[in-house]
C-alpha positions in Angstrom: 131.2 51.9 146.6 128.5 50.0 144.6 126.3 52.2 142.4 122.7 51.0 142.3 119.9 51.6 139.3 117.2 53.7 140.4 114.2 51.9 138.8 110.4 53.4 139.4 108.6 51.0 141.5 104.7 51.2 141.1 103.6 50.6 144.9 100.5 48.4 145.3 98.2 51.3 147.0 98.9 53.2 143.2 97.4 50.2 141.5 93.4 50.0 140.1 91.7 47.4 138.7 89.6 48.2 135.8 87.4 45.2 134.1 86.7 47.3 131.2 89.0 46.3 127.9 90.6 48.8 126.7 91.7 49.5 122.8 95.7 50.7 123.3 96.7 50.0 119.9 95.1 50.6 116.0 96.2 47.0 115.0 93.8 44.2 114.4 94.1 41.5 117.4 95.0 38.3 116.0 94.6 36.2 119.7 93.6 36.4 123.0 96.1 38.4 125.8 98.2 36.3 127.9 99.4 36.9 131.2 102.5 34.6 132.1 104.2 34.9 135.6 107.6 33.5 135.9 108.2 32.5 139.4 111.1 31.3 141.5 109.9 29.2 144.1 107.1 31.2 145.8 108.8 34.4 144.4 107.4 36.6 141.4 110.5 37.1 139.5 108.3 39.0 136.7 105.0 39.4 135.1 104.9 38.8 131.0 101.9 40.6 129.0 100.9 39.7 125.6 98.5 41.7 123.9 95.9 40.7 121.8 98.0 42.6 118.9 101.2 41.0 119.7 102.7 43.3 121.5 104.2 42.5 124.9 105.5 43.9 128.3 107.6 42.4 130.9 107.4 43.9 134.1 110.2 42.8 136.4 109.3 42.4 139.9 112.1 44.0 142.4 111.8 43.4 146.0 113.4 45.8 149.2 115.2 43.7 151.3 114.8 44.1 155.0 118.2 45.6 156.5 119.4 42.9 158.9 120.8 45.1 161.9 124.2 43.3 163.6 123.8 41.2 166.7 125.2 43.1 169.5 
């Protein structure tokens, strides 16, 4: 038997957009935020965020594959 990580997935329909900026962090920005997306193919293999401080996330994207039920 093959053990799996549960990992929280944040569904789209829990997602909002909010143009205002936001101040997450007391030190002085040194540059702009970056967004980088690293793809494979047409695939979103994960989203890289750099804040303005110089911190950064990486969100990895994980996707459900569709069970393939056997030809009878």
């Amino acid at each position: 038997m093959t053990l799996r990580r549960q990992t929280p997935i944040i569904t789209a329909d829990r997602i909002q957009i909010n143009p205002q900026k936001l101040l997450v962090s007391d030190r002085t920005p040194t540059t702009d935020p970056r967004i980088r997306i690293q793809r494979d193919g047409d695939i979103i293999q994960s989203i890289e965020i750099t804040c303005s401080c110089g911190s950064q996330l990486i969100l990895d994207c994980l996707y459900e594959v569709p069970s393939v039920e056997p030809e009878q």
